[in-house]
N, CA, C and O of each residue as an XYZ file, in Angstrom:
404
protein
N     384.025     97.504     22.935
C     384.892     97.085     21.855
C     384.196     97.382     20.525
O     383.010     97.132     20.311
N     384.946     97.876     19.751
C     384.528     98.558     18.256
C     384.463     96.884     17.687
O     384.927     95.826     18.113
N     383.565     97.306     16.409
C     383.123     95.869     15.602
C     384.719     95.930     14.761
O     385.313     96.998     14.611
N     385.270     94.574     14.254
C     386.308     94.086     14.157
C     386.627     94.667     12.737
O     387.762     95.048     12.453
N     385.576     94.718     11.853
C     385.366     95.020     10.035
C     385.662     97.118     10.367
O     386.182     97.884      9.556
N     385.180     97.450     11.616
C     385.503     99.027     11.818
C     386.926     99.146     12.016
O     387.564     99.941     11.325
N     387.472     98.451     12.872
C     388.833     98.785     12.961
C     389.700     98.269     11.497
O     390.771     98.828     11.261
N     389.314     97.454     10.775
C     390.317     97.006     10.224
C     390.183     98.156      8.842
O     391.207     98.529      8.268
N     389.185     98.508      8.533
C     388.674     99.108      7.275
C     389.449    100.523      7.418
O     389.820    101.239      6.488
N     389.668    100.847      9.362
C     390.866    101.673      9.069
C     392.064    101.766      9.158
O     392.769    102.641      8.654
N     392.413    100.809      9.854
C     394.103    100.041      9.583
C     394.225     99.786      7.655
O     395.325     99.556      7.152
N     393.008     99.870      6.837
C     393.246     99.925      5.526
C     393.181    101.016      4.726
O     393.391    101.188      3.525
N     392.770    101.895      5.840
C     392.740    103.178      5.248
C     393.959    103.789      5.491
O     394.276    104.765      4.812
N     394.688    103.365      6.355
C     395.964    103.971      6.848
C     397.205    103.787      5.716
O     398.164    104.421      5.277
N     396.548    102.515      5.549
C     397.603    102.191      4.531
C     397.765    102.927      3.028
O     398.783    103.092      2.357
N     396.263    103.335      2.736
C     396.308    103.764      1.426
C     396.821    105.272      1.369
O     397.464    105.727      0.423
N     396.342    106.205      2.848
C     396.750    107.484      3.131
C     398.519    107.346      2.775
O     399.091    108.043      1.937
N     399.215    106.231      3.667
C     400.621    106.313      3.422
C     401.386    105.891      2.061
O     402.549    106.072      1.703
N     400.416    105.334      1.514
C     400.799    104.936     -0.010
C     400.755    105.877     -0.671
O     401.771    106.120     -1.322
N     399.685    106.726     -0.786
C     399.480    107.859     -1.707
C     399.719    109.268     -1.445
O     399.163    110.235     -1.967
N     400.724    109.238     -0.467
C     400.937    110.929      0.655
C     401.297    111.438     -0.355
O     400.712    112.451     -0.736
N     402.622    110.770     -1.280
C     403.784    111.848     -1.542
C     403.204    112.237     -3.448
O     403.680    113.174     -4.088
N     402.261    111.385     -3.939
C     401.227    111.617     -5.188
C     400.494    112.855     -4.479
O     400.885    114.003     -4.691
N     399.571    112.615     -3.753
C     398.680    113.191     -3.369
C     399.205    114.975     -3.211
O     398.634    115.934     -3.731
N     400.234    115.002     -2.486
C     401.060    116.158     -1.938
C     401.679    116.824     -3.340
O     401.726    118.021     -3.623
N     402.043    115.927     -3.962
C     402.846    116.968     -5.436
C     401.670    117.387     -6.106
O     401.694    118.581     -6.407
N     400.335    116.575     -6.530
C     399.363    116.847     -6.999
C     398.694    118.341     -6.702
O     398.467    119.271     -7.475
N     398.424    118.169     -4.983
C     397.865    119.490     -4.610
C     398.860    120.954     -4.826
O     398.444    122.081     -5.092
N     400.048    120.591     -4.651
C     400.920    121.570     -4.850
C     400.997    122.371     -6.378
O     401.361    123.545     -6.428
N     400.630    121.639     -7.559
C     400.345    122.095     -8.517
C     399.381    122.472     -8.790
O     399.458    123.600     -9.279
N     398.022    121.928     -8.701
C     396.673    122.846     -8.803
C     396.464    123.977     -7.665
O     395.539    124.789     -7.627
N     397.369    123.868     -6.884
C     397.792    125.171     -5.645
C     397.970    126.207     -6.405
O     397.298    127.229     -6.549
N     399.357    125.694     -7.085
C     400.054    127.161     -7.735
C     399.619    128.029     -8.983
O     399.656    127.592    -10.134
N     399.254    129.145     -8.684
C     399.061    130.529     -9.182
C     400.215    130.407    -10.595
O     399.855    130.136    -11.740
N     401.272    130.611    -10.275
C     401.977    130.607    -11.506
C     402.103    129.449    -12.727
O     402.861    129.422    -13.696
N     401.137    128.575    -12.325
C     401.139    127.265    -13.264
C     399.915    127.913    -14.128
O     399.158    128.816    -13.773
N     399.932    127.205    -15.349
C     398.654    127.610    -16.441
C     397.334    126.765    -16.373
O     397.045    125.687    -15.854
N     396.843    127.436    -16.905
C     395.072    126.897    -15.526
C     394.934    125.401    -16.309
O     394.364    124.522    -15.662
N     395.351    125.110    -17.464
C     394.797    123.821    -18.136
C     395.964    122.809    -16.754
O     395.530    121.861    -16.101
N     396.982    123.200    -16.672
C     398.200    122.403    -15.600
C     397.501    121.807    -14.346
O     397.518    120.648    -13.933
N     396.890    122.895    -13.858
C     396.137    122.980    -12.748
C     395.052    122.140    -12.822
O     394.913    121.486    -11.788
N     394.136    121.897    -13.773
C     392.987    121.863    -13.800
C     393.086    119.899    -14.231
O     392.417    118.972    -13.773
N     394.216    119.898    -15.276
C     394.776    118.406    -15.210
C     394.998    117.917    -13.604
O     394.326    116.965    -13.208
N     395.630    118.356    -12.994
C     396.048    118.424    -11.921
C     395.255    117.787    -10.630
O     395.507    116.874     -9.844
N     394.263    118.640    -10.785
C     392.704    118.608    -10.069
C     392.358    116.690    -10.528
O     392.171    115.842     -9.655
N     392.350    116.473    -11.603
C     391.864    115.691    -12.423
C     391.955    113.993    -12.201
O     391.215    113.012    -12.124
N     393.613    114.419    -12.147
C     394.607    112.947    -11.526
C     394.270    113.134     -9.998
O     394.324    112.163     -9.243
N     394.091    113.783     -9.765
C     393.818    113.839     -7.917
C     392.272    113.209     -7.555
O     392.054    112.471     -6.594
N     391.454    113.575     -8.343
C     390.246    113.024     -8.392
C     390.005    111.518     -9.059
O     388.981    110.843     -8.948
N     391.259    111.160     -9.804
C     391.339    109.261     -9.854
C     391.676    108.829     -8.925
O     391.292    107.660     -8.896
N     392.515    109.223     -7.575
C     393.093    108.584     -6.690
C     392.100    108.450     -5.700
O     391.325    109.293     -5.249
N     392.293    106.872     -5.348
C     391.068    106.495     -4.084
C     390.611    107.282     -3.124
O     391.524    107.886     -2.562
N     389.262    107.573     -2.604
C     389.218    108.386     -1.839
C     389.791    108.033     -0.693
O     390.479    108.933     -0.212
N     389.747    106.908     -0.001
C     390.761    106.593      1.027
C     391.836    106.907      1.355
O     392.550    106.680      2.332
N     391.949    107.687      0.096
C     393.992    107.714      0.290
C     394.169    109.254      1.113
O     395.251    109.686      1.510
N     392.699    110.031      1.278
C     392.687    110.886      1.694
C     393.014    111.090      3.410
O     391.964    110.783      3.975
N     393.712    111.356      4.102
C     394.130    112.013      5.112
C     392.950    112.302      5.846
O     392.888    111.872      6.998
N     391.839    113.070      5.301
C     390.546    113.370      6.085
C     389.717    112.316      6.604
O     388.962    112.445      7.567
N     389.860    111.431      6.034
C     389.119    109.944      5.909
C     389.605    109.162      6.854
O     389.043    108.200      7.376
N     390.769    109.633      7.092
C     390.899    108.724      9.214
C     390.557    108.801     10.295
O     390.248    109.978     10.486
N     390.412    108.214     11.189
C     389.168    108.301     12.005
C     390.462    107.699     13.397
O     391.182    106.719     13.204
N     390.497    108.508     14.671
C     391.342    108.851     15.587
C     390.978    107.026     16.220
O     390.067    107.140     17.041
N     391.288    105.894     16.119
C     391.203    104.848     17.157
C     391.861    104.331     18.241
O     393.087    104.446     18.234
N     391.239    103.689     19.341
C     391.900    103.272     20.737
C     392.786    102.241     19.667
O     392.232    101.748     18.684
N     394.326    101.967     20.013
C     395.239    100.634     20.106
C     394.290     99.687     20.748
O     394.361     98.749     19.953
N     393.374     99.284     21.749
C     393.572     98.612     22.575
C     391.931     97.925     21.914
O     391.787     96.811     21.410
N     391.034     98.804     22.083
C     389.903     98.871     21.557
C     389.462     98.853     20.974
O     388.599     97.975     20.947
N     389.570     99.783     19.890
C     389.337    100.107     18.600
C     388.000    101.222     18.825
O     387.093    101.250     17.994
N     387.995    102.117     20.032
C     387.055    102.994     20.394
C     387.390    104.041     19.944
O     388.574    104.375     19.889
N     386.509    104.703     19.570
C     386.975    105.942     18.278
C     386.590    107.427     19.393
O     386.973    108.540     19.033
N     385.908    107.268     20.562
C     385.366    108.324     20.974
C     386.277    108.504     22.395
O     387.072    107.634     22.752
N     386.119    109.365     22.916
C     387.660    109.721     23.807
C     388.492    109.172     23.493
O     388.761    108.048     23.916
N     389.316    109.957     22.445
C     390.591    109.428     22.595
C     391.509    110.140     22.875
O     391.181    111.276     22.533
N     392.848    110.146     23.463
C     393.584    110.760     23.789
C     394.988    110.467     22.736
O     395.857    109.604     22.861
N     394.845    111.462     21.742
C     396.013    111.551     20.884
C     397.652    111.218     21.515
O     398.480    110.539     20.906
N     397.835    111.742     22.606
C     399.492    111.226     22.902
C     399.568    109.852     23.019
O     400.536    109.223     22.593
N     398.545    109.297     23.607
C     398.949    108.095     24.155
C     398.213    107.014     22.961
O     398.359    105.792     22.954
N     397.442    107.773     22.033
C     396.632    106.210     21.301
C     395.879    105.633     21.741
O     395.667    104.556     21.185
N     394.859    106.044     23.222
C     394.504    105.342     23.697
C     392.827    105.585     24.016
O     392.822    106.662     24.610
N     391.752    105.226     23.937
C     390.652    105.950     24.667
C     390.550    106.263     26.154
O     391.410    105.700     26.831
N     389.734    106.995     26.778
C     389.471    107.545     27.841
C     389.219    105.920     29.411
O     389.382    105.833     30.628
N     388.891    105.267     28.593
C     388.019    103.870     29.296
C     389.197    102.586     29.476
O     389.123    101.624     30.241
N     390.455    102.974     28.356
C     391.531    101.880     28.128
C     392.292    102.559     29.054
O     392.694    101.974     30.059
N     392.587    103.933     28.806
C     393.338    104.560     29.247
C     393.271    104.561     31.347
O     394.157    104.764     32.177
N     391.978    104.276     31.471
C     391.526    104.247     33.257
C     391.832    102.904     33.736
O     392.211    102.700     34.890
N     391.621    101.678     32.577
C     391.620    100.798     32.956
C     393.375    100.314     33.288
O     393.768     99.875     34.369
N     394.090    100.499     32.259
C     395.746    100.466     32.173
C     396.421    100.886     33.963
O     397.128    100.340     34.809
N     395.539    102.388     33.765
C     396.312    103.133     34.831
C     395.716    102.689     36.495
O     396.588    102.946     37.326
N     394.574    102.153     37.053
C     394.580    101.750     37.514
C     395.381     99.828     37.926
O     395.289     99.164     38.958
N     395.878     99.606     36.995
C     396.749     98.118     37.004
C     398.042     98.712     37.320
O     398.877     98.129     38.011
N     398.166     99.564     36.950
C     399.700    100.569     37.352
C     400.675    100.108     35.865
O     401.899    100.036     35.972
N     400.008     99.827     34.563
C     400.745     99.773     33.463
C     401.124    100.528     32.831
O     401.751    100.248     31.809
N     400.811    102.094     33.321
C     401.530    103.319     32.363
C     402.420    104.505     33.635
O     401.864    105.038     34.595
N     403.778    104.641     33.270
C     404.346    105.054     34.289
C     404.295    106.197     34.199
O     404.535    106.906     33.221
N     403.829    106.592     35.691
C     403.780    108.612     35.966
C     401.997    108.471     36.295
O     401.515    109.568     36.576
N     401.152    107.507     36.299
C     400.219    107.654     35.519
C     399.237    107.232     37.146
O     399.281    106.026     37.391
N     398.709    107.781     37.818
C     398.166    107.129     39.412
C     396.722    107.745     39.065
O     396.478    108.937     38.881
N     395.918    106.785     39.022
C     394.409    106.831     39.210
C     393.939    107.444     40.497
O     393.729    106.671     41.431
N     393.719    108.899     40.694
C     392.648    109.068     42.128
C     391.847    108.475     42.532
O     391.047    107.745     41.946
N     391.968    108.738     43.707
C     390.948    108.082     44.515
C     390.796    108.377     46.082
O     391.652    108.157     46.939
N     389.702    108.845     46.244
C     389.390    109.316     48.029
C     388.191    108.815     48.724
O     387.984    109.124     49.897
């Protein structure tokens, strides 16, 4: 189990990524563009660099639902490798049969 201050710091990071997508996204789109005038751009750059770094997209970190285990995780399901064995042997995810011989 991940320490409690790790998971939550990114359940707060999640939040700031979704707060600031649609700033963040017009921002880059203008210091993107070629046909804008470089002072536009360069403002541009500027206001993007006041906004929290948190709010950044790169800054999330893949966690188990269950756990809060950041290492195997399996993107479809949300789940780590260890939650994910434990579930499927109880028979709580359907389609889902643990081998065994």
């Amino acid at each position: 189990m991940a320490k409690v201050s790790s998971i939550e710091k990114d359940k707060q990071r999640r939040q700031l990524v979704k707060k600031h997508a649609a700033k963040r996204a017009e921002l880059k789109a203008i210091a993107k563009d070629p046909s804008r005038p470089q002072e536009e751009r360069f403002a541009a750059r500027l206001k993007l660099a006041e906004l929290p770094r948190n709010s950044s997209k790169t800054r999330l970190r893949n966690r188990c639902a269950i756990t809060g285990r950041s290492r195997g995780y399996y993107r479809k399901l949300g789940l780590s490798r260890i939650a994910l064995r434990e579930l499927g042997s109880q028979g709580l995810i359907p389609g889902l049969v643990k081998s065994s011989w």
